[in-house]
N, CA, C and O atoms as CSV, one atom per row, in Angstrom:
chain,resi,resn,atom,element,x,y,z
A,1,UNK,N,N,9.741,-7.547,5.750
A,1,UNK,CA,C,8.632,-7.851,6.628
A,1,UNK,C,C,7.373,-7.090,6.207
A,1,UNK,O,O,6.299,-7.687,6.135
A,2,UNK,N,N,7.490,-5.633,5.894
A,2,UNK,CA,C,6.484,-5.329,4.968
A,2,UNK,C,C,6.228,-5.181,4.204
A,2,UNK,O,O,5.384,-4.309,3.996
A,3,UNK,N,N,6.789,-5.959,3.164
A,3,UNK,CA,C,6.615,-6.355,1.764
A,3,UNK,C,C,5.503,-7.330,2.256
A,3,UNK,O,O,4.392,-6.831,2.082
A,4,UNK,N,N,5.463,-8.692,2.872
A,4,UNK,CA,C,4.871,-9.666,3.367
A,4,UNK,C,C,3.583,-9.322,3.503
A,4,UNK,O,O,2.591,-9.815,2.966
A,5,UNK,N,N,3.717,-8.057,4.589
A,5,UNK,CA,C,2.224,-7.879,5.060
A,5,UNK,C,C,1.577,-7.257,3.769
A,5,UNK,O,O,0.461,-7.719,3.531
A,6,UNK,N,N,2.108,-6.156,2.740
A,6,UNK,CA,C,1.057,-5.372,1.933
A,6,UNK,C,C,1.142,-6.267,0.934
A,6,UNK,O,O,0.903,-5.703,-0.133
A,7,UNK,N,N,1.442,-7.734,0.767
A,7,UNK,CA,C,1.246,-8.538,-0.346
A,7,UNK,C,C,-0.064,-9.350,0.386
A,7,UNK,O,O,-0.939,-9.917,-0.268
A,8,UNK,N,N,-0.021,-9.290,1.896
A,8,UNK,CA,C,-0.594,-10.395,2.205
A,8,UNK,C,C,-1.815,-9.879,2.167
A,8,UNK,O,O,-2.705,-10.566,1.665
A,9,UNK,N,N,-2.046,-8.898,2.556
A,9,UNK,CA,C,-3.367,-7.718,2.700
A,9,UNK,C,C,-4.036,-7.601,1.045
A,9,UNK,O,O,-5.189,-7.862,0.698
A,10,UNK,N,N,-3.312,-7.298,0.509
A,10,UNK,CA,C,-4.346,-6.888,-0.909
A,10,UNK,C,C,-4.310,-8.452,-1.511
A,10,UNK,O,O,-5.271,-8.586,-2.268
A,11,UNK,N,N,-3.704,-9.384,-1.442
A,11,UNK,CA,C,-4.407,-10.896,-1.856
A,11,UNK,C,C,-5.548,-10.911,-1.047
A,11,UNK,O,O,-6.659,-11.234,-1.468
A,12,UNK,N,N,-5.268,-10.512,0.301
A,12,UNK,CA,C,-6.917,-10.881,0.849
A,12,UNK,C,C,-8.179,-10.155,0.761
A,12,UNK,O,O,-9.260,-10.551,1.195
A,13,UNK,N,N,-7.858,-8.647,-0.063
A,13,UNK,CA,C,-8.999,-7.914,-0.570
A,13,UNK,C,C,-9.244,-8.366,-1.705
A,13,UNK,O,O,-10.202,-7.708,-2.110
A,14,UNK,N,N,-8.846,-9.364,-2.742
A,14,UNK,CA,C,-8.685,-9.975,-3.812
A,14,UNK,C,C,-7.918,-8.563,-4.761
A,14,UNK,O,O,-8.748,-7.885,-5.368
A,15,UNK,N,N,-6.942,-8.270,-4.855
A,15,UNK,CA,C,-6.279,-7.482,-5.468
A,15,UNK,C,C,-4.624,-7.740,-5.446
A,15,UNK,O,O,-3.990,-8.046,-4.436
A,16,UNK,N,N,-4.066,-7.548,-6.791
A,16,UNK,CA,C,-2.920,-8.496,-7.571
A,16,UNK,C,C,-1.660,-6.959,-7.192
A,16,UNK,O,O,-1.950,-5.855,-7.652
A,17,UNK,N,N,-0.408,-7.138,-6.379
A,17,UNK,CA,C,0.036,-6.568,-6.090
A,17,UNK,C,C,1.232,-6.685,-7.504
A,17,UNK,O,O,1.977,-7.657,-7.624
A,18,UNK,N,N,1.220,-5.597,-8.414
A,18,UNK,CA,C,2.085,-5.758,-9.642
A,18,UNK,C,C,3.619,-5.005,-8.993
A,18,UNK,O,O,4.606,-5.595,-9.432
A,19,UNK,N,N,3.873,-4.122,-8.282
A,19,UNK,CA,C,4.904,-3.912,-8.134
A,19,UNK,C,C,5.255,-3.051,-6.851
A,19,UNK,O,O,4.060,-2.855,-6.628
A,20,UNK,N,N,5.858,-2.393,-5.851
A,20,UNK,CA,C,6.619,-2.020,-4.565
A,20,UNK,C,C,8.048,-1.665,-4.652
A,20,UNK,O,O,8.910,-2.260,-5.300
A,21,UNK,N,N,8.158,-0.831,-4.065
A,21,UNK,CA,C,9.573,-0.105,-3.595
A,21,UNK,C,C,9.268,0.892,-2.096
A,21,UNK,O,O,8.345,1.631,-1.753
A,22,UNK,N,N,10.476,0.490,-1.506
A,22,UNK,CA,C,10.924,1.358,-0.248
A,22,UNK,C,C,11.361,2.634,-0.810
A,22,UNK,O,O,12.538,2.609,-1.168
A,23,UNK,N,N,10.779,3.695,-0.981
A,23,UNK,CA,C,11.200,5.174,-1.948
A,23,UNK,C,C,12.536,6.068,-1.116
A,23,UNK,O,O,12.646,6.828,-0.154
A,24,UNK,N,N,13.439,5.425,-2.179
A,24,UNK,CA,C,15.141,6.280,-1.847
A,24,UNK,C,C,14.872,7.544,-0.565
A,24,UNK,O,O,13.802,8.077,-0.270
A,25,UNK,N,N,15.791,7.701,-0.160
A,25,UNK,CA,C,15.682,8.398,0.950
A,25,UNK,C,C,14.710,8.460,1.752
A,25,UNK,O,O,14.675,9.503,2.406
A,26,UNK,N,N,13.692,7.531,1.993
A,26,UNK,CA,C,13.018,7.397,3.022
A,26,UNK,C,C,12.884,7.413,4.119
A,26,UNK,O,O,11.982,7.871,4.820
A,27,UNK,N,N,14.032,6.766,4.409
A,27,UNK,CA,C,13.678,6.599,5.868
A,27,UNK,C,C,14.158,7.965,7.033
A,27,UNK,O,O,15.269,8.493,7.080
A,28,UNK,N,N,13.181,8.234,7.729
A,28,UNK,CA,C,13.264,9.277,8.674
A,28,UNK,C,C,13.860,9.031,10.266
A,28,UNK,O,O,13.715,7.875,10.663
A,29,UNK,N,N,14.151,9.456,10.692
A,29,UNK,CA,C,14.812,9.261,12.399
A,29,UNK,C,C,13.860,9.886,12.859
A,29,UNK,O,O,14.013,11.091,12.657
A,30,UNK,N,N,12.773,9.603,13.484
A,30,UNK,CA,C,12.013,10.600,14.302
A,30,UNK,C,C,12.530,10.587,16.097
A,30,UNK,O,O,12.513,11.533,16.885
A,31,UNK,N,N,12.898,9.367,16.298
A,31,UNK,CA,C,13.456,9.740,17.570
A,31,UNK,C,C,14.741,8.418,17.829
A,31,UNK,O,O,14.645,7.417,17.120
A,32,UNK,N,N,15.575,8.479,18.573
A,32,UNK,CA,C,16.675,7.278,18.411
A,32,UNK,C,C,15.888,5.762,18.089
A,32,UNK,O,O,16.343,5.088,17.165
A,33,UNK,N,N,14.726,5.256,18.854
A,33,UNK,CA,C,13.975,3.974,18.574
A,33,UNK,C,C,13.231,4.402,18.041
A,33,UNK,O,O,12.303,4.273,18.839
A,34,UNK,N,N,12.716,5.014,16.972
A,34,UNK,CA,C,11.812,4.876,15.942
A,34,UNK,C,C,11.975,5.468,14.407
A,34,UNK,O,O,12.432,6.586,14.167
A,35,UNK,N,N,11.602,4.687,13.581
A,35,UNK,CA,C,11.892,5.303,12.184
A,35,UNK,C,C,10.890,5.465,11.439
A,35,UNK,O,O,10.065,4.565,11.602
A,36,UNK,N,N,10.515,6.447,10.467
A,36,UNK,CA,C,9.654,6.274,9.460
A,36,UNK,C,C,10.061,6.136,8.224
A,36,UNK,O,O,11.046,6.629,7.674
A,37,UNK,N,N,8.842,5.090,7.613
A,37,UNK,CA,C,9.661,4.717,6.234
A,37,UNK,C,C,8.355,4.834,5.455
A,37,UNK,O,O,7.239,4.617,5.927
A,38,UNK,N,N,8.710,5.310,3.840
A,38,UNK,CA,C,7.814,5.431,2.848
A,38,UNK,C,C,7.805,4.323,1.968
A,38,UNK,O,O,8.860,3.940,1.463
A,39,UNK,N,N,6.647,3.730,1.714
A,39,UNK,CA,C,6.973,2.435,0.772
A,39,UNK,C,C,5.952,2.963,-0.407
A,39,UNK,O,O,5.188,3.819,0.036
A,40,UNK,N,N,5.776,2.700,-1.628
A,40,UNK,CA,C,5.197,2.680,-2.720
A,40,UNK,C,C,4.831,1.506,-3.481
A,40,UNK,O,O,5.625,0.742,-4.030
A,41,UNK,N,N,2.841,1.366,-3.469
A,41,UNK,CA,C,2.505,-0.180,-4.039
A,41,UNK,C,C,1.715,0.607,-5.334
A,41,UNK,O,O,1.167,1.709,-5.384
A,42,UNK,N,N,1.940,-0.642,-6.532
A,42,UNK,CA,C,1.127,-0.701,-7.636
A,42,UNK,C,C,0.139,-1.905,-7.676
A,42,UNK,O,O,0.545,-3.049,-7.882
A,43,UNK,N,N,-1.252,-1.587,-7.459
A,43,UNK,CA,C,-2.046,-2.897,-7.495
A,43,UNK,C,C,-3.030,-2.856,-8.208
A,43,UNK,O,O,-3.742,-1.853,-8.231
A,44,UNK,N,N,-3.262,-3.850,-8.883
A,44,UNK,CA,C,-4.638,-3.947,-9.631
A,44,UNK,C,C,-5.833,-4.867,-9.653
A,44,UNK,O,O,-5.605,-6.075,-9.707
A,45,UNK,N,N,-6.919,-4.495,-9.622
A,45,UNK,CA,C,-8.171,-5.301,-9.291
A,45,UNK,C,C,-9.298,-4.317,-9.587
A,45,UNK,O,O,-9.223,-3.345,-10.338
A,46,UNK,N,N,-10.516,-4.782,-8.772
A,46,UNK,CA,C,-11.703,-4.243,-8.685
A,46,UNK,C,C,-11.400,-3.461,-7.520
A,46,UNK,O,O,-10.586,-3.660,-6.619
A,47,UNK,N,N,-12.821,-1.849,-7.864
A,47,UNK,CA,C,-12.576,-0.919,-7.162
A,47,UNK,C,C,-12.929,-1.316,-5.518
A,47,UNK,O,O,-12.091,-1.005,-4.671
A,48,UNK,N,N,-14.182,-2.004,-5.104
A,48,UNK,CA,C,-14.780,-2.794,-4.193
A,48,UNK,C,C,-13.163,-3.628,-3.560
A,48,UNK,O,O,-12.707,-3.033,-2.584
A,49,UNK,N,N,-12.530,-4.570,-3.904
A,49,UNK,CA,C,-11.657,-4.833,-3.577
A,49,UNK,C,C,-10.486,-3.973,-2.796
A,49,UNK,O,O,-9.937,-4.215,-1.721
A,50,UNK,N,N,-10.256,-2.625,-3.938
A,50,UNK,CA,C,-9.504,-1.761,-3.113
A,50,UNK,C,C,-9.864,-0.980,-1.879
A,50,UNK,O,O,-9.029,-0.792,-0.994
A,51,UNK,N,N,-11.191,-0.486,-1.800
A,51,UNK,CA,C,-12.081,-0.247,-0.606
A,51,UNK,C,C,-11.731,-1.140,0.517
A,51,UNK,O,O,-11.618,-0.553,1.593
A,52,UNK,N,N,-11.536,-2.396,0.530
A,52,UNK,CA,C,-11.669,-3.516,2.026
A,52,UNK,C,C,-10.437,-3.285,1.752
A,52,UNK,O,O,-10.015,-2.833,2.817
A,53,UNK,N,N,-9.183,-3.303,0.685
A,53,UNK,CA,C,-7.305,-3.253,1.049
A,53,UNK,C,C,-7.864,-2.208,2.056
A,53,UNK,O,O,-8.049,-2.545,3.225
A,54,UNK,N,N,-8.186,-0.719,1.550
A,54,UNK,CA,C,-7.848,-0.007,2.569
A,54,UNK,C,C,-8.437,0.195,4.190
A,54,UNK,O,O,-7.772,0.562,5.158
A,55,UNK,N,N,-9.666,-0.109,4.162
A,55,UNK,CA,C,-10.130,-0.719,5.256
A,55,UNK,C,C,-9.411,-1.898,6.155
A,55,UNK,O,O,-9.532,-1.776,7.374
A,56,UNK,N,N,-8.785,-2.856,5.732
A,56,UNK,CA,C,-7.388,-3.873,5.839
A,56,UNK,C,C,-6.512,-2.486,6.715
A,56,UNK,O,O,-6.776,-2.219,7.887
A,57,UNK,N,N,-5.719,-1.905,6.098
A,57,UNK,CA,C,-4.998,-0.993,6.529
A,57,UNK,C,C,-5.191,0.210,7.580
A,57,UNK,O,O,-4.428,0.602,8.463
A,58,UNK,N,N,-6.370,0.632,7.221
A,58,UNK,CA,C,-6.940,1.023,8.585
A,58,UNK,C,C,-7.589,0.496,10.039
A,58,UNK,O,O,-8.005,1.131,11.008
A,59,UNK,N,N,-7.513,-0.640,9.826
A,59,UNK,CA,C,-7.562,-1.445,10.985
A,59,UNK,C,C,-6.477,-2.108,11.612
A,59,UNK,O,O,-6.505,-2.627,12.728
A,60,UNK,N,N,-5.380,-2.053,10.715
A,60,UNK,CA,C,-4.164,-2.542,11.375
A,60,UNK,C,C,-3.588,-2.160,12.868
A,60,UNK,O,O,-4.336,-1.835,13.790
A,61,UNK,N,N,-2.320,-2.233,12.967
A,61,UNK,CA,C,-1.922,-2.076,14.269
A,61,UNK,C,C,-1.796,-0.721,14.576
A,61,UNK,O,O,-1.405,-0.206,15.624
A,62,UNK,N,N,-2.343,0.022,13.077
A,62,UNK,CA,C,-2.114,2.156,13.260
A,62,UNK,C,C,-0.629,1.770,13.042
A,62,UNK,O,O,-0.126,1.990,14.144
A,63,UNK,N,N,0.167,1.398,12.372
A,63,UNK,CA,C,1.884,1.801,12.076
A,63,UNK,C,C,1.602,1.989,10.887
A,63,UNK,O,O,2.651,2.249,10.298
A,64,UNK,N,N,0.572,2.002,10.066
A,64,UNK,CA,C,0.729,2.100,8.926
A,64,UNK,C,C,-0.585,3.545,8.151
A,64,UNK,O,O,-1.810,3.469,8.055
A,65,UNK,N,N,0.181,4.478,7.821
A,65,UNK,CA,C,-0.522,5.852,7.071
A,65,UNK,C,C,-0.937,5.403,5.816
A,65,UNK,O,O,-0.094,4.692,5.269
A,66,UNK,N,N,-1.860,5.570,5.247
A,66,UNK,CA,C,-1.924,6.178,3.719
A,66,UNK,C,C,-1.504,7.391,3.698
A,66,UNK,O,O,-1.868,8.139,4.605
A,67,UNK,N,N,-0.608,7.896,2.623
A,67,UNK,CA,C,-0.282,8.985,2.357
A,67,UNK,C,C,-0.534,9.455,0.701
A,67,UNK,O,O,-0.434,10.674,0.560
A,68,UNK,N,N,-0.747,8.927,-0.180
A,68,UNK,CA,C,-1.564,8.937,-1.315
A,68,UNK,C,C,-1.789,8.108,-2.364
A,68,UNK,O,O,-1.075,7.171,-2.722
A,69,UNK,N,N,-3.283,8.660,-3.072
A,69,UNK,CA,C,-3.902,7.131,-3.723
A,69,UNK,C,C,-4.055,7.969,-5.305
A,69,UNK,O,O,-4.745,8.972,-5.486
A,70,UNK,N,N,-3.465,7.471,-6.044
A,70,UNK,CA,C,-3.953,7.746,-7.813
A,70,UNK,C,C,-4.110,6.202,-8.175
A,70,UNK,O,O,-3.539,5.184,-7.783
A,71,UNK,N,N,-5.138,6.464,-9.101
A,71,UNK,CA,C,-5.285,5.403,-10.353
A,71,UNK,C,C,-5.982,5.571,-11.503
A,71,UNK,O,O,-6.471,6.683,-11.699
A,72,UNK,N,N,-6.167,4.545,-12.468
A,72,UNK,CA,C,-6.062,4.919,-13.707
A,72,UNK,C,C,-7.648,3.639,-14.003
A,72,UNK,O,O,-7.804,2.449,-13.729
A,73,UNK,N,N,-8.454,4.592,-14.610
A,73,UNK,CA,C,-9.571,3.469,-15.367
A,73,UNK,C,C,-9.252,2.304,-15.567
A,73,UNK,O,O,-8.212,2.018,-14.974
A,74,UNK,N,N,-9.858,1.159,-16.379
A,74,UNK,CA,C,-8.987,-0.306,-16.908
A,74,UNK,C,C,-9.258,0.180,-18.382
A,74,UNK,O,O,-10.114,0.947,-18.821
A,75,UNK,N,N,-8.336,-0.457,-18.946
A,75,UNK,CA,C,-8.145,-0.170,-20.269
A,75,UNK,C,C,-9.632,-0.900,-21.315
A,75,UNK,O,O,-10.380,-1.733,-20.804
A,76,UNK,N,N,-9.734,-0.643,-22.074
A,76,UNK,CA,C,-11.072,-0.567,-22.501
A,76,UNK,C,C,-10.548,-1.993,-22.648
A,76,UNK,O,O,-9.385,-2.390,-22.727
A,77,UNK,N,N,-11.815,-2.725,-22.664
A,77,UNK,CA,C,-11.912,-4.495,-22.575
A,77,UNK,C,C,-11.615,-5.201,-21.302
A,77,UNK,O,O,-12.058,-6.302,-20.974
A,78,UNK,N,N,-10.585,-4.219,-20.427
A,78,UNK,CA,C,-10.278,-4.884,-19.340
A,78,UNK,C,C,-11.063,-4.645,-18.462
A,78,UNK,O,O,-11.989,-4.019,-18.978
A,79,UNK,N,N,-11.317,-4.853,-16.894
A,79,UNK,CA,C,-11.941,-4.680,-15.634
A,79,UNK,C,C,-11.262,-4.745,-14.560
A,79,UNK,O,O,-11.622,-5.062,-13.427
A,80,UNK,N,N,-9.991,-4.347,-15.063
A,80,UNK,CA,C,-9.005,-3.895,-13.503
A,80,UNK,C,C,-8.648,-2.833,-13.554
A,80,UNK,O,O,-8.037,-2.617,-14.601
A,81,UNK,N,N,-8.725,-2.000,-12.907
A,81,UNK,CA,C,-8.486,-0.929,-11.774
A,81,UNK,C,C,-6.897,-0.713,-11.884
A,81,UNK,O,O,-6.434,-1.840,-12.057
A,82,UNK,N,N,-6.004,0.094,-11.866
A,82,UNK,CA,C,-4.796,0.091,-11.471
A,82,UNK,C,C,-4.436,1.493,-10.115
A,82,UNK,O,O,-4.809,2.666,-10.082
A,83,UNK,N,N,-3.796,0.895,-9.399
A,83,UNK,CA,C,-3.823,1.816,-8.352
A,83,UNK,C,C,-2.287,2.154,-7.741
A,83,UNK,O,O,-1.293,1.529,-8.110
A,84,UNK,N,N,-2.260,3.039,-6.934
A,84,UNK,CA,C,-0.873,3.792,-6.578
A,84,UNK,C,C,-1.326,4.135,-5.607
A,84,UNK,O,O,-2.192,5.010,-5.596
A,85,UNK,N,N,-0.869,3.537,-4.474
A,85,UNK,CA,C,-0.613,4.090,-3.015
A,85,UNK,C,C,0.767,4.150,-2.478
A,85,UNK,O,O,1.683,3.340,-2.626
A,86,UNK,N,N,0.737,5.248,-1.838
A,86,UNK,CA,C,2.119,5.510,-1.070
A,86,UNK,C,C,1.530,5.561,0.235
A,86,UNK,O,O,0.476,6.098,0.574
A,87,UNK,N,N,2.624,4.726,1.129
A,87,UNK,CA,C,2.324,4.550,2.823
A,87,UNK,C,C,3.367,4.799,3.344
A,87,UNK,O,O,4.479,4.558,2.876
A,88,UNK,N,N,3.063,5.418,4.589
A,88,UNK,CA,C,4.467,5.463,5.441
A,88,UNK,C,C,3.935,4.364,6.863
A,88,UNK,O,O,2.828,4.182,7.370
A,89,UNK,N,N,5.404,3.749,7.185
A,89,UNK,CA,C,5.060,3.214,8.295
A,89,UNK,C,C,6.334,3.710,9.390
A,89,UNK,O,O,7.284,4.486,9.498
A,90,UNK,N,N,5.765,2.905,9.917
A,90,UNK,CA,C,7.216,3.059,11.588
A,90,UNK,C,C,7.327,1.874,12.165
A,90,UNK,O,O,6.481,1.020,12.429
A,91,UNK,N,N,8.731,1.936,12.368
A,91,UNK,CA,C,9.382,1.165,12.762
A,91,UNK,C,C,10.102,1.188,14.177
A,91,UNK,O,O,10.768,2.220,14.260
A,92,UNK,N,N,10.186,0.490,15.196
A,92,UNK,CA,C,10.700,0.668,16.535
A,92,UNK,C,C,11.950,-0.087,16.684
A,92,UNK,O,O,12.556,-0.072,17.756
């Protein structure tokens, strides 16, 4: 289900979601109905693009953290961006 949404979100900032994982031992018990879980996206596009993903995400329903952002120049000739965010969300 949130694979869905962070594919659906960075197509609509115009940014190409190359790869995701739920990161091994993730998931947390914070209380009997609620869980937290860490997911990890690789996406690439323009920097402008990644600005509105995360704006996208900060306007959401708040279940969803950024917890950290690296990326890497585009390779000379290219004009995409490659990026690494890790999010945690919760689950009820």
């Amino acid at each position: 289900l949130m694979y869905d949404f962070f594919q659906k979100k960075a197509t609509e900032s115009g940014l190409v979601q190359k790869n995701e994982k739920l990161n091994s031992g993730s998931v947390r018990k914070e209380s009997l109905a609620k869980k937290e879980y860490l997911f990890s996206l690789e996406l690439s596009g323009s920097y402008p693009a990644f600005k509105n993903f995360l704006a996208i995400l900060e306007k959401s329903a708040k279940i969803v953290e950024v917890e950290n952002i690296s990326f890497a120049s585009p390779a000379k000739g290219e004009s995409a961006f490659s990026f690494n965010v890790s999010v945690k969300f919760y689950s009820y």
